[in-house]
PAZA-921816 format. One record per residue: chain; x, y, z of N, C-alpha, C, O, CB in turn; residue number from 1; residue in three letters. Coordinates in pm, 1 decimal, padded with zeros to 6 digits, m for minus. Atoms other than C-alpha are relative to their C-alpha. Glycine has a CB too. Example, Ala and Ser with C-alpha at 12.3 -4.5 7.8 and 13.67 -1.06 7.14 Angstrom:
<recs>
   chain        n_u        n_v        n_w       ca_u       ca_v       ca_w        c_u        c_v        c_w        o_u        o_v        o_w       cb_u       cb_v       cb_w     n   res
       A    00089.0   m00119.0    00000.0    01230.0   m00450.0    00780.0    00090.0    00120.0    00000.0    00193.6    00118.1    00066.5   m00099.2    00002.7    00124.6     1   ala
       A   m00082.0   m00119.0   m00006.0    01367.0   m00106.0    00714.0   m00077.0    00109.0    00073.0   m00026.1    00219.8    00089.9    00041.4    00046.2   m00141.5     2   ser
</recs>
This chain:
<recs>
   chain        n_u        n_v        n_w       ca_u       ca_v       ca_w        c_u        c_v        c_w        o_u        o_v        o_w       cb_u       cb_v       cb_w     n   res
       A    00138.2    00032.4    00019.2    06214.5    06334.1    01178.7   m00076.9    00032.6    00126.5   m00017.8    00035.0    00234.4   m00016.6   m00146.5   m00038.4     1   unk
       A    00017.4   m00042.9   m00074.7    05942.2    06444.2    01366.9   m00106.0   m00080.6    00076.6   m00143.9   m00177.3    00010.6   m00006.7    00106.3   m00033.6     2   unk
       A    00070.0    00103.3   m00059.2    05708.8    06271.9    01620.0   m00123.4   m00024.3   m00075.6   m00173.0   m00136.2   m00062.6   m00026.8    00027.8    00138.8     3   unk
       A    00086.8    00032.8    00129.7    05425.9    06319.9    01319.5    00008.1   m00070.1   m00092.7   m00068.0   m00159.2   m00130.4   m00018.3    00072.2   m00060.6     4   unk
       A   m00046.3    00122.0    00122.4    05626.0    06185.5    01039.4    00021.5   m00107.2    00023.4    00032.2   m00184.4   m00071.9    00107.9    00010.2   m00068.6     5   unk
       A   m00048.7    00145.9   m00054.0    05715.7    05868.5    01289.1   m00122.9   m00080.8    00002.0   m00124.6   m00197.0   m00038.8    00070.3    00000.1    00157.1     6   unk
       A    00114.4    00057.6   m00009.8    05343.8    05809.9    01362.8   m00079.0   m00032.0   m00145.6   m00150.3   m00131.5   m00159.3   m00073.0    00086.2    00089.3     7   unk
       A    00034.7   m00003.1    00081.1    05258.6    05901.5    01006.3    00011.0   m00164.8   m00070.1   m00078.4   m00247.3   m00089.3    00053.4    00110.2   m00041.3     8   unk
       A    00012.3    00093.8   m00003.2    05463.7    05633.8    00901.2   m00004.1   m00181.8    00070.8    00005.6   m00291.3    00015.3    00030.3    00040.0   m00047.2     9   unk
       A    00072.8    00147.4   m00074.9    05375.2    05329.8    01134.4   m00141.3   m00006.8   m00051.3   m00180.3   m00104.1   m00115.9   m00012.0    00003.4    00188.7    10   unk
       A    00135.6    00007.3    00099.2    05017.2    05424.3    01013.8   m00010.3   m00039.1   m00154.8   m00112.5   m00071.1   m00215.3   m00055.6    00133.4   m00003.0    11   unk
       A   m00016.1    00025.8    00149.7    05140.4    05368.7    00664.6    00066.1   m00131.0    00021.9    00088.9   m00188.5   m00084.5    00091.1    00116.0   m00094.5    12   unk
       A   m00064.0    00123.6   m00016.0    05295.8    05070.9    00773.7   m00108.1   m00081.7    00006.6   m00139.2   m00140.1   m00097.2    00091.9   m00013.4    00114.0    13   unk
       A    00127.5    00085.6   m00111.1    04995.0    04885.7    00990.4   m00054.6    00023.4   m00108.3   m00053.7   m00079.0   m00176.6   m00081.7    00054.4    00166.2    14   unk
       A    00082.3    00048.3    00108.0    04785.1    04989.9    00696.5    00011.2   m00052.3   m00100.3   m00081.3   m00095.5   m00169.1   m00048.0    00056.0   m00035.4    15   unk
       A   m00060.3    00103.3    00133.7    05010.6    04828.6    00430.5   m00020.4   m00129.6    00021.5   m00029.4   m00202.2   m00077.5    00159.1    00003.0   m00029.7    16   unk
       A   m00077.4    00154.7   m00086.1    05056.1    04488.0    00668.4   m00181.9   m00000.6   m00050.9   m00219.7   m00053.4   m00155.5    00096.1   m00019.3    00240.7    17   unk
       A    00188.7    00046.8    00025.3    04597.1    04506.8    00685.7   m00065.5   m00012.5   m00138.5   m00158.1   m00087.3   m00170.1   m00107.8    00122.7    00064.5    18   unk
       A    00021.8    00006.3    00187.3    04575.3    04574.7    00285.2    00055.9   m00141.1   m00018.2   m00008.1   m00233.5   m00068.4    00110.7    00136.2   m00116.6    19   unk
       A   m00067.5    00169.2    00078.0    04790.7    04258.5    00222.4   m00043.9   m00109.0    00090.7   m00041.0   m00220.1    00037.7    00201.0   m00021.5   m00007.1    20   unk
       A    00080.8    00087.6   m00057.6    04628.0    04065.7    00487.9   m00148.5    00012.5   m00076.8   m00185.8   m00081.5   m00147.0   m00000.7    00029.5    00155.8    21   unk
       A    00084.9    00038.5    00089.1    04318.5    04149.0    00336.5   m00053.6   m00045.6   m00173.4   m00154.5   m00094.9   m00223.9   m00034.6    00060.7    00032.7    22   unk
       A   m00032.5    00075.0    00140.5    04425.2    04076.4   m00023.4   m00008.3   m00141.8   m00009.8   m00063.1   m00205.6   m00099.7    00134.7    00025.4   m00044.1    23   unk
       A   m00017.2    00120.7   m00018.0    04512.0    03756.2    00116.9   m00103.1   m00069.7   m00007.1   m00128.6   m00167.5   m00077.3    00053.2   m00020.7    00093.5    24   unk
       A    00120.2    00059.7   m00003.1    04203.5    03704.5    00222.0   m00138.8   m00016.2   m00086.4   m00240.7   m00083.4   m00070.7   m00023.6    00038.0    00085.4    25   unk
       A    00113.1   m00013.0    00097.9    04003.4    03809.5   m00076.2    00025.1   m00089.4   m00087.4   m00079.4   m00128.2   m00139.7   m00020.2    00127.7   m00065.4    26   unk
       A   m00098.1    00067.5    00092.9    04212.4    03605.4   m00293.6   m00013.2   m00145.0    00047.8   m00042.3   m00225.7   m00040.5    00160.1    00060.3    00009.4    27   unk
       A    00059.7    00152.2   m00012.0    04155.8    03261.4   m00110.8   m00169.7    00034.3    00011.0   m00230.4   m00069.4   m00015.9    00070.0   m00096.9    00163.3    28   unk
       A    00137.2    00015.7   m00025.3    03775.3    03368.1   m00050.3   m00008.0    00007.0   m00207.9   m00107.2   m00064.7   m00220.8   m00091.7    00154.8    00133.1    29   unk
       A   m00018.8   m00019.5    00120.1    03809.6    03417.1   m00464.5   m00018.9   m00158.8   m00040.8   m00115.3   m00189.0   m00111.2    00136.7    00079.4   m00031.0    30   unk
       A   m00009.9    00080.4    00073.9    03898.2    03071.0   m00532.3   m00104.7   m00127.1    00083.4   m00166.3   m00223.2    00037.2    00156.1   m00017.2   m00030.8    31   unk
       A    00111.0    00092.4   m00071.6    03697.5    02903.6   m00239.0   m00149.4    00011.3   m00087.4   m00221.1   m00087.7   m00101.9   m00024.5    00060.3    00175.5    32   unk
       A    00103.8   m00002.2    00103.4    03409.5    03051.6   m00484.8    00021.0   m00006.1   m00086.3   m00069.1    00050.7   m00148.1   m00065.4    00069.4   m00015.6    33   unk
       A    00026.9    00034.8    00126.2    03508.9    02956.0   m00793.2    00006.1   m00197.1    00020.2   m00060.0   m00276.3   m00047.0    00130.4    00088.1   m00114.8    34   unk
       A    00025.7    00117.9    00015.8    03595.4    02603.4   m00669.9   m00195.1   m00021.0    00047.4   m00269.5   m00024.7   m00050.6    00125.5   m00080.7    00096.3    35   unk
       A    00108.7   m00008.0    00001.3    03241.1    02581.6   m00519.8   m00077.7    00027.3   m00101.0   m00178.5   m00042.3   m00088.0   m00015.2    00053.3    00067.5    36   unk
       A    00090.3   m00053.9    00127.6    03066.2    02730.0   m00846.2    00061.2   m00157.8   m00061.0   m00030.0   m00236.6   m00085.6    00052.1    00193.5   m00103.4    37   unk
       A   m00020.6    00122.3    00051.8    03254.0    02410.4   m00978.6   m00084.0   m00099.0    00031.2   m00154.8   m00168.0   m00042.2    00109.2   m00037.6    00025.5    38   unk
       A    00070.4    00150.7   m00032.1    03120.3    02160.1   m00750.0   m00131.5    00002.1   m00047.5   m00192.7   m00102.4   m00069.3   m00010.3   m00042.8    00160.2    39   unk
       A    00134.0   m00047.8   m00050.5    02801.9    02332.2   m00766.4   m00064.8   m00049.9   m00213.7   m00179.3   m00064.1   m00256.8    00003.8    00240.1    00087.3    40   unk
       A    00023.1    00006.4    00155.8    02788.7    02269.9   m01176.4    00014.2   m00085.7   m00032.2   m00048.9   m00116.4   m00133.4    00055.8    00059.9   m00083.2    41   unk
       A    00012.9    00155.7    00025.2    02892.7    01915.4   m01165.7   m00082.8   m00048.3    00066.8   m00136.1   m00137.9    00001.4    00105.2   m00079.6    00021.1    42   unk
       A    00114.8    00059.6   m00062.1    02637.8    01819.3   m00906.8   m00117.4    00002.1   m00092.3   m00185.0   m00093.6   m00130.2   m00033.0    00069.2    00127.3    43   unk
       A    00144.1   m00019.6    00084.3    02362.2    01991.7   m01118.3    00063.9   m00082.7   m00123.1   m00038.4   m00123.0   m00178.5   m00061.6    00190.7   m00043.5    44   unk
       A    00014.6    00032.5    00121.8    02512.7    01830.8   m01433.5   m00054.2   m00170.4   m00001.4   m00099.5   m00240.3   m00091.9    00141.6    00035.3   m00072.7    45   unk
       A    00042.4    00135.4   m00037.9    02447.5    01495.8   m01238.5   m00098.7   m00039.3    00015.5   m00146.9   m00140.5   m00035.4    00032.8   m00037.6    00081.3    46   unk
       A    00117.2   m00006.6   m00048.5    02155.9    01577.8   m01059.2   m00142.3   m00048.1   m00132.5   m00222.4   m00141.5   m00136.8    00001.8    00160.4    00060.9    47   unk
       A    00063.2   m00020.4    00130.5    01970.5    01638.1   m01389.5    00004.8   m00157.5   m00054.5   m00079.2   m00213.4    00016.0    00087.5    00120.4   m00102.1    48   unk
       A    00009.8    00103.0    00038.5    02008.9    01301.4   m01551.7   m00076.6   m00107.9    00102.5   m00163.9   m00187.3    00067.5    00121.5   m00023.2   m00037.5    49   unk
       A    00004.2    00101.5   m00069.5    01977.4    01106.9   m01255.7   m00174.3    00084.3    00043.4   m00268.0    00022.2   m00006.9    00151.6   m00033.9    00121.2    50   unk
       A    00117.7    00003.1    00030.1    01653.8    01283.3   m01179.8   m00137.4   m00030.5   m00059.1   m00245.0   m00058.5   m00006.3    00011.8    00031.1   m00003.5    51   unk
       A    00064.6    00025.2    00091.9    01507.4    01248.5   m01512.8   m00042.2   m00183.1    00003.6   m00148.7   m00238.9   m00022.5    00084.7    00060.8   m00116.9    52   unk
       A    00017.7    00160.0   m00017.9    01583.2    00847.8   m01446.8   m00093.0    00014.8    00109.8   m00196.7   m00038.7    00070.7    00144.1   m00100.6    00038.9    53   unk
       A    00060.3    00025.5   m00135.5    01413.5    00879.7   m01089.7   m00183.8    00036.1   m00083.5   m00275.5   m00045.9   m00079.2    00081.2    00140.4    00162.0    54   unk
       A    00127.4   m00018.4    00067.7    01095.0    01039.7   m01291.9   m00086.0   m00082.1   m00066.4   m00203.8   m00110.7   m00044.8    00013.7    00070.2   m00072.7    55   unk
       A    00048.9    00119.2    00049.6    01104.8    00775.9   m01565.3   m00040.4   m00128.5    00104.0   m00134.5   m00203.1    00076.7    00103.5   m00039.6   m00093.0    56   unk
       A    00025.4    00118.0   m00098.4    01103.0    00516.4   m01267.9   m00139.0   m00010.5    00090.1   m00212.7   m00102.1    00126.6    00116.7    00005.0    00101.1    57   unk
       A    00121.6    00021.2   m00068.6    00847.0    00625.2   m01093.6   m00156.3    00001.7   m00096.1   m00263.6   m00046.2   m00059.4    00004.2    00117.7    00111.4    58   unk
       A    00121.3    00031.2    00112.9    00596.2    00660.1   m01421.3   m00021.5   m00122.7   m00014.2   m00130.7   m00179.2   m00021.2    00020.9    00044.6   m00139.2    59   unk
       A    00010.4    00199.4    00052.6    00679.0    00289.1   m01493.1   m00091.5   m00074.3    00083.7   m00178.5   m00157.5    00058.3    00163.5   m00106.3    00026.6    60   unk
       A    00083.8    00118.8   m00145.2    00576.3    00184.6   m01083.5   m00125.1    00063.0   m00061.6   m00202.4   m00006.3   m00127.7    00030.6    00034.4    00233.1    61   unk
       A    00148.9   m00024.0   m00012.8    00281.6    00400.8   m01111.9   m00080.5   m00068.3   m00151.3   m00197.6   m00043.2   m00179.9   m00024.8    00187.8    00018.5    62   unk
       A    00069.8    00068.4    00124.5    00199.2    00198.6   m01449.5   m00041.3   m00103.0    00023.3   m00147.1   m00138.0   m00029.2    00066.8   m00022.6   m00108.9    63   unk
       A   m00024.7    00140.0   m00053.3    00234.5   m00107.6   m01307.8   m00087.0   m00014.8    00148.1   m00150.0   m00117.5    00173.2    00177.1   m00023.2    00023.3    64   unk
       A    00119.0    00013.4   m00075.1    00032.9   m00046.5   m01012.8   m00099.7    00047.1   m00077.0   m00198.6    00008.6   m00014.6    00000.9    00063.8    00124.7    65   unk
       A    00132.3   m00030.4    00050.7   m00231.7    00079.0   m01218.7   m00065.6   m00156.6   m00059.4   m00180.2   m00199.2   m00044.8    00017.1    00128.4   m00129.0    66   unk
       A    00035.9    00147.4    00020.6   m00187.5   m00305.7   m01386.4   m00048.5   m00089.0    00092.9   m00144.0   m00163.4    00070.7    00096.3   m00060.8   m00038.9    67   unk
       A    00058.5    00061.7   m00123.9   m00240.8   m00452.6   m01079.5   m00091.6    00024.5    00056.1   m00153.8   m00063.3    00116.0    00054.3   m00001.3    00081.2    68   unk
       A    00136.3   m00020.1   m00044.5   m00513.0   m00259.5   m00980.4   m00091.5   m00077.9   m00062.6   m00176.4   m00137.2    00003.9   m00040.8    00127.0   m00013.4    69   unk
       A    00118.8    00061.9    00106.0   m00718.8   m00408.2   m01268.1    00000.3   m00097.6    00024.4   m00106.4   m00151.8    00053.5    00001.5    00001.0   m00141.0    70   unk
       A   m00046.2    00189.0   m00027.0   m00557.2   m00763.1   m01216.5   m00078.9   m00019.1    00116.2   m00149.5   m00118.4    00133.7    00193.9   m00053.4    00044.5    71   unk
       A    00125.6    00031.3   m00124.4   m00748.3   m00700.7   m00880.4   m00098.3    00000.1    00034.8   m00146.1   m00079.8    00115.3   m00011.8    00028.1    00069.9    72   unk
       A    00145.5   m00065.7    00041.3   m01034.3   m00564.6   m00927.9   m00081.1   m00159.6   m00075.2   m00180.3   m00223.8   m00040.8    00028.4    00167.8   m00149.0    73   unk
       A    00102.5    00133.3    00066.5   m01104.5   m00877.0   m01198.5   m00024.4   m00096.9    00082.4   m00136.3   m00147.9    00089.4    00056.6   m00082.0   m00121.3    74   unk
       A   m00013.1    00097.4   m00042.8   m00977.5   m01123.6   m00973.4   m00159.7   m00016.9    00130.6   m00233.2   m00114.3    00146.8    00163.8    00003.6    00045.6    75   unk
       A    00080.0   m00043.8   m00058.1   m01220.8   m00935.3   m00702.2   m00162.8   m00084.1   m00079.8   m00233.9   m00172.2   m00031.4    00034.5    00162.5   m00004.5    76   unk
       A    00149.1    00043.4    00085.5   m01541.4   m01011.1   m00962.6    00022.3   m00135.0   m00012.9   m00072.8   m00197.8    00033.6   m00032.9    00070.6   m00164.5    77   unk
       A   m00024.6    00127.0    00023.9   m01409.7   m01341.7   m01042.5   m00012.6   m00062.8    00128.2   m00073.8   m00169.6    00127.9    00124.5   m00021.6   m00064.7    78   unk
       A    00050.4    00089.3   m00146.7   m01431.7   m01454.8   m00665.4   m00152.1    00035.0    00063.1   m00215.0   m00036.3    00141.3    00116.2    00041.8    00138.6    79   unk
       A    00115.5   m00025.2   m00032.8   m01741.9   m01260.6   m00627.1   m00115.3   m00119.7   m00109.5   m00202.3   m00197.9   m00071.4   m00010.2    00174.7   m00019.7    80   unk
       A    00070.1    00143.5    00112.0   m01899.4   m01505.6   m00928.6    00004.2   m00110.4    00081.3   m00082.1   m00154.1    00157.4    00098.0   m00052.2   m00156.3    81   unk
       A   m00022.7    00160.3   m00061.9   m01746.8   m01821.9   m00813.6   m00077.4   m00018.7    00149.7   m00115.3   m00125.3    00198.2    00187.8   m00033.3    00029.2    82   unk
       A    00066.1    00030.5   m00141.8   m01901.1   m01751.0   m00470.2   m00107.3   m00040.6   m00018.3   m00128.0   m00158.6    00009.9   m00016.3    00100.3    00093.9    83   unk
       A    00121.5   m00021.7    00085.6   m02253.3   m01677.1   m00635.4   m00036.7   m00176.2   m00024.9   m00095.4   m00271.4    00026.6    00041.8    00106.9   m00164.6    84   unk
       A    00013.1    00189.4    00035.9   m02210.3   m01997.7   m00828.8    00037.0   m00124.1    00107.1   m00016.3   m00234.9    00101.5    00116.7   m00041.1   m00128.7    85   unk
       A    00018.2    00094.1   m00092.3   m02102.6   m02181.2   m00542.9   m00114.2   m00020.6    00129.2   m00124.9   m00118.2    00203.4    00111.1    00005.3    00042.9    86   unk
       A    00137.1    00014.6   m00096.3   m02415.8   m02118.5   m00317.8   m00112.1    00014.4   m00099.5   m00229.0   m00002.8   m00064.9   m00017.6    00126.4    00129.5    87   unk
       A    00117.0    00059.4    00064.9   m02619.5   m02140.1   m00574.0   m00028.1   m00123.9   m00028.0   m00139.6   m00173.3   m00011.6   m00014.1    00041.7   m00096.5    88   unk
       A    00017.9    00145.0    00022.0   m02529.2   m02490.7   m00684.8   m00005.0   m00108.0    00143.6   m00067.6   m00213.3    00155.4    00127.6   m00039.6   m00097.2    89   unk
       A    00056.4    00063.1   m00156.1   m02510.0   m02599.8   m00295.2   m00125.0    00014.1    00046.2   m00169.0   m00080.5    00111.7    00065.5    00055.1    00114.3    90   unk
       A    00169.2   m00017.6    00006.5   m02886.0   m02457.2   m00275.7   m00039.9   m00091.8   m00080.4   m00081.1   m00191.4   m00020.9   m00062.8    00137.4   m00054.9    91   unk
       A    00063.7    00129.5    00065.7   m02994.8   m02685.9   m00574.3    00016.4   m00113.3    00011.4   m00075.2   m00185.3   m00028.3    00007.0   m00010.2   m00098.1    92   unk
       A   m00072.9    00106.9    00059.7   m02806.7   m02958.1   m00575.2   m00000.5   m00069.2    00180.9   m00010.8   m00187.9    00211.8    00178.4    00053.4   m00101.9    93   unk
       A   m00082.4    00045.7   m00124.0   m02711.1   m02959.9   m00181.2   m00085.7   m00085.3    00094.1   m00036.8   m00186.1    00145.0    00056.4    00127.2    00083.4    94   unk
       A    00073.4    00034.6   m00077.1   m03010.4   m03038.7    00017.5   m00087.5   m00156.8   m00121.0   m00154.1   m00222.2   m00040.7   m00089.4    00156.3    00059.8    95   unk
       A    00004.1    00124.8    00057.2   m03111.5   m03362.0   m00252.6    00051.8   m00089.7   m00012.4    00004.9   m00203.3   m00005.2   m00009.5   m00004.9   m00065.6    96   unk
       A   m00076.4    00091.9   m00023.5   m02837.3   m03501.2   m00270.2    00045.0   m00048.8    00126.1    00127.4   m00139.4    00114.0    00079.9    00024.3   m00057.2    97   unk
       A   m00062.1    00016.8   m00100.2   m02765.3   m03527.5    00102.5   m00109.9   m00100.8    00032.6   m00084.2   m00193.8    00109.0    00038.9    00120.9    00086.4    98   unk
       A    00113.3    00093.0   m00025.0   m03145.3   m03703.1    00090.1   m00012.8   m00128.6   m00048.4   m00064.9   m00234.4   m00013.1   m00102.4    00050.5   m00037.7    99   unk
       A   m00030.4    00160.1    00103.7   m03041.5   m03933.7   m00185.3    00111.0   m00105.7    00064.6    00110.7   m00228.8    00066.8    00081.3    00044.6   m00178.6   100   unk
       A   m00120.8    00076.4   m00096.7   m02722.2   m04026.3    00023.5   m00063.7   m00095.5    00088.1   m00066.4   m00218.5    00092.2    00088.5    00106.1    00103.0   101   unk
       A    00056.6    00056.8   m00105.3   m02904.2   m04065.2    00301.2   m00085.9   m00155.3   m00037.6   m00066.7   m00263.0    00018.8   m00093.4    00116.7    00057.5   102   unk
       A    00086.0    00073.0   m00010.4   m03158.3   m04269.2    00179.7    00106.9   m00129.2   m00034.9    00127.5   m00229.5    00033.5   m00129.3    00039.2   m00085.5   103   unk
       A   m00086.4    00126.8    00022.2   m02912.5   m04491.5    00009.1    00074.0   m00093.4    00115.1    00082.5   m00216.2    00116.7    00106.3    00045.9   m00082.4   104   unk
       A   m00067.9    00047.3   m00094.8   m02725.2   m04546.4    00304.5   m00082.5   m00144.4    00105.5   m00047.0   m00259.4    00131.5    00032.5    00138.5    00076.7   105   unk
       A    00045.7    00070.6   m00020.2   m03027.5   m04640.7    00481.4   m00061.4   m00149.8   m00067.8   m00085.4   m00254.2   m00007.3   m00038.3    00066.2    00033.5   106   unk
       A    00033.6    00144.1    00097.2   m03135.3   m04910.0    00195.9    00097.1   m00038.8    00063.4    00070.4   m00045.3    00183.4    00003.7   m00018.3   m00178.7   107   unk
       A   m00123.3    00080.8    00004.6   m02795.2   m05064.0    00226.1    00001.1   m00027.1    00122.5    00108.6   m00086.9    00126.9    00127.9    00056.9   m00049.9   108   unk
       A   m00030.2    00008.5   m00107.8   m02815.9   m05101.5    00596.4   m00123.6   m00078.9   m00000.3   m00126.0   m00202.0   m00000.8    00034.4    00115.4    00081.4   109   unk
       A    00090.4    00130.3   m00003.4   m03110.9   m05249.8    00599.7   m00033.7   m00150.3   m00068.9   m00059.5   m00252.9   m00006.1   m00088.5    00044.2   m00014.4   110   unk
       A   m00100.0    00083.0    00065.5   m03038.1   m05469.8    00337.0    00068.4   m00116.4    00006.3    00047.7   m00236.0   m00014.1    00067.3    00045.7   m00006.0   111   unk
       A   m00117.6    00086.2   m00013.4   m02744.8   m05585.3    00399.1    00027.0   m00042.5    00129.1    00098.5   m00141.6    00144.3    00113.7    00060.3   m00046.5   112   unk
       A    00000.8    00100.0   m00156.0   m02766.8   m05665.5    00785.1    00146.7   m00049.0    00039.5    00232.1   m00045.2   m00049.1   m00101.3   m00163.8   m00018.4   113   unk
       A   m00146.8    00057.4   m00046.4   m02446.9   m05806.6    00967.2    00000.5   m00150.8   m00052.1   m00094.0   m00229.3   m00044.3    00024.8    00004.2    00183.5   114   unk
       A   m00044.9    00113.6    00020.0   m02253.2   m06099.5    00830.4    00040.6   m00038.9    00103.0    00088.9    00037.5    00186.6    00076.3   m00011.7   m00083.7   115   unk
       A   m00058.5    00119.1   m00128.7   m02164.8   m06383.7    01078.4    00149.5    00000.9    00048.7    00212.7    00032.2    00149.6   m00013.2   m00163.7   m00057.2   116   unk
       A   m00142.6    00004.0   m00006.9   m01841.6   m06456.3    00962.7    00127.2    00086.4    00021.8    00242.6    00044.3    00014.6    00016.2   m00035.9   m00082.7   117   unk
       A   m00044.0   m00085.9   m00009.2   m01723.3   m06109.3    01031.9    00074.7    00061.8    00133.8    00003.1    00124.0    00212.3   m00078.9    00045.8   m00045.7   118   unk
       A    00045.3   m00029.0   m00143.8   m01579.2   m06030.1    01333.5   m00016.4    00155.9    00055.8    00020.5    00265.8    00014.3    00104.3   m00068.8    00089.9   119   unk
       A    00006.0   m00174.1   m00058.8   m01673.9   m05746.2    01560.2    00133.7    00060.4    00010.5    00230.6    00005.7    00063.3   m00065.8    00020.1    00165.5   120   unk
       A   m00115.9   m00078.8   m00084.6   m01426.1   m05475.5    01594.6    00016.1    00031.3    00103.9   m00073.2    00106.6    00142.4    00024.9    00090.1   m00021.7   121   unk
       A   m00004.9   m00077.9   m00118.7   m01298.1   m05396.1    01920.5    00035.1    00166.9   m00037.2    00074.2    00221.2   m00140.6    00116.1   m00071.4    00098.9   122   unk
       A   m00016.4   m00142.2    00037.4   m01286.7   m05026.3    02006.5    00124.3    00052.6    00054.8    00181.4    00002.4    00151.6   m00114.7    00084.7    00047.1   123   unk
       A   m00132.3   m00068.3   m00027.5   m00986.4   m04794.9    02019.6    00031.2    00037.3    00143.9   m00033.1    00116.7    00212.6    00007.0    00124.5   m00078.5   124   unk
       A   m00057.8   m00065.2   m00117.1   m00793.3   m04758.5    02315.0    00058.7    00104.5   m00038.7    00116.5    00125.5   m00145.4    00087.1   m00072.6    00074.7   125   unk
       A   m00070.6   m00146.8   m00032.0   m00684.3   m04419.2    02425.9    00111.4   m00041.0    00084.7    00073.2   m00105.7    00182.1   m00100.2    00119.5    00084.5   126   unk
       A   m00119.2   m00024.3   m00076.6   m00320.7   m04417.1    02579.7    00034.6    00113.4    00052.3    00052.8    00215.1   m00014.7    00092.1   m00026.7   m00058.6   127   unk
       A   m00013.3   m00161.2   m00051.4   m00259.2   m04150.5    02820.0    00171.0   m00049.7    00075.0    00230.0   m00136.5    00139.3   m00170.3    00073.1    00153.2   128   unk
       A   m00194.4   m00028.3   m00020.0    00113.6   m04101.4    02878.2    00023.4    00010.2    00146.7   m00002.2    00126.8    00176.9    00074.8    00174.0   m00075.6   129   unk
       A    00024.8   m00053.7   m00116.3    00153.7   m04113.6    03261.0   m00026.6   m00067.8    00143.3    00007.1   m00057.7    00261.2   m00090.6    00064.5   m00029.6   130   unk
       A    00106.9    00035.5   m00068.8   m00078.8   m04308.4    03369.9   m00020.0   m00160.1    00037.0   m00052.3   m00230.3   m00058.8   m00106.4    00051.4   m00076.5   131   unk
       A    00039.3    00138.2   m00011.8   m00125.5   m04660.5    03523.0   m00127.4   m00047.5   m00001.2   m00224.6    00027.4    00008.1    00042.2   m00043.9    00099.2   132   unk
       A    00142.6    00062.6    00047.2   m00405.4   m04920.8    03461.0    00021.1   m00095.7    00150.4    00121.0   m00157.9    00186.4   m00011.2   m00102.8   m00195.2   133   unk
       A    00043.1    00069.8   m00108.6   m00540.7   m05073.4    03778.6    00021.0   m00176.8   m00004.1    00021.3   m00235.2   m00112.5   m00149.5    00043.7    00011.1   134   unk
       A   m00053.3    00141.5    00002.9   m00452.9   m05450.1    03874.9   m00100.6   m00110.6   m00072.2   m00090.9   m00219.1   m00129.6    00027.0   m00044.7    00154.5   135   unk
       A    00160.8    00085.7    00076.3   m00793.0   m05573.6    03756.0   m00020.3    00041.0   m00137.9   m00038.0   m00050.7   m00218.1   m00167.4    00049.3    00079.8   136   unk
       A    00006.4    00000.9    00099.3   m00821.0   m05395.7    03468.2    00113.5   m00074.8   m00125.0    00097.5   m00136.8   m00230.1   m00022.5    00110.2    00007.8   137   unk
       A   m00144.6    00128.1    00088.9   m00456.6   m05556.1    03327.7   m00019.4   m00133.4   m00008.4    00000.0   m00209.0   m00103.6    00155.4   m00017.8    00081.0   138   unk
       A    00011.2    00168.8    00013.2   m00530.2   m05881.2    03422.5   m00117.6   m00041.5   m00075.4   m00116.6   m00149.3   m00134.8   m00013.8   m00077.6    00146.1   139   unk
       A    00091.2    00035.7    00108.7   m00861.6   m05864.9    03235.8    00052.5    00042.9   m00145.5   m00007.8   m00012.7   m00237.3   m00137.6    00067.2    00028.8   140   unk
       A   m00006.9   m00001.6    00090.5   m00699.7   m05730.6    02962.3    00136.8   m00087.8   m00070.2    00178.1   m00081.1   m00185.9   m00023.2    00117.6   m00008.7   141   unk
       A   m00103.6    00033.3    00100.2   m00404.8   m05938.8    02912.3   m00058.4   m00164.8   m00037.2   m00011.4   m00243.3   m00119.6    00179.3    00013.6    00074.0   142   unk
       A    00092.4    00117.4    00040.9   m00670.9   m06239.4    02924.1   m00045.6   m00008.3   m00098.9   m00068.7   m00116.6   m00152.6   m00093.7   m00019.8    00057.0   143   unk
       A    00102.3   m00053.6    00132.7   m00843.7   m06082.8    02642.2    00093.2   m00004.2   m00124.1    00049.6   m00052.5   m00228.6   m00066.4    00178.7    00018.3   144   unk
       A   m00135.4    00074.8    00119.8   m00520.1   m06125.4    02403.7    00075.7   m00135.9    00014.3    00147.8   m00189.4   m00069.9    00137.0    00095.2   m00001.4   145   unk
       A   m00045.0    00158.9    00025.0   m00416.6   m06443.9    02460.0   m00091.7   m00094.1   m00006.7   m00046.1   m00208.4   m00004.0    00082.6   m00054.4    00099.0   146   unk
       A    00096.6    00092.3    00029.1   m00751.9   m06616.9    02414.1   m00105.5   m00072.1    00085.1   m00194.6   m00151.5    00055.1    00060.1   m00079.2   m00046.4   147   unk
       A    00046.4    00079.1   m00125.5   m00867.4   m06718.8    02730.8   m00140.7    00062.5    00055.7   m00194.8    00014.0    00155.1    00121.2    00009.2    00123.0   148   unk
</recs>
């Protein structure tokens, strides 16, 4: 054999060994795309339903806020009224009756004048947390509860 036919075949060799390496490789890239075309056909067969729910869901909210809009809107007029009506009837009603009070009050005070037998109230002490009461003021006041 001659130094042609030796090179010839090693070239027929090396290119047999790169053909079946690349067979190899066409052949898993083959099934890497058919599994993928799989996933890719159950996702969409999922997608699709679960969409259609996400669609229906959001028609429903946007129904339902549209209910609420209105529910607000009335409630809106309904406090705008009641306001209305409430300064209106404090305008008629408000400044007479506070005269009629009044006056009553004064009748009854004049009137009725202080009873005898009644006694005066003393007035509220304030307690301050803290704080001492001077030697004079205690001793006048513990005179003042026991009768003396």
């Amino acid at each position: 054999m001659s130094g042609g036919e030796v090179a010839g075949i090693l070239v027929a060799v090396f290119w047999a060994i790169l053909v079946s390496f690349l067979a190899v490789a066409l052949a898993r890239l083959a099934q890497t795309l058919k599994a993928t075309t799989k996933l890719v056909a159950d996702v969409t067969d999922q997608a699709v339903p679960l969409l259609a729910d996400a669609s229906t869901a959001v028609r429903s909210a946007q129904t339902q806020i549209d209910r609420v809009d209105a529910i607000a809107t009335d409630v809106q007029e309904v406090t705008s009224n009641a306001s209305a009506l409430s300064s209106t009837v404090a305008s008629t009603f408000g400044g007479p009756l506070v005269k009629v009070a009044a006056f009553g009050y004064g009748v009854r005070r004049a009137l009725g004048g202080r009873k005898e037998d009644v006694p005066v109230k003393s007035p509220r002490r304030t307690v301050i947390v803290g704080r001492t009461v001077p030697a004079a003021r205690r001793s006048k006041r513990n005179r003042g509860n026991t009768g003396q």
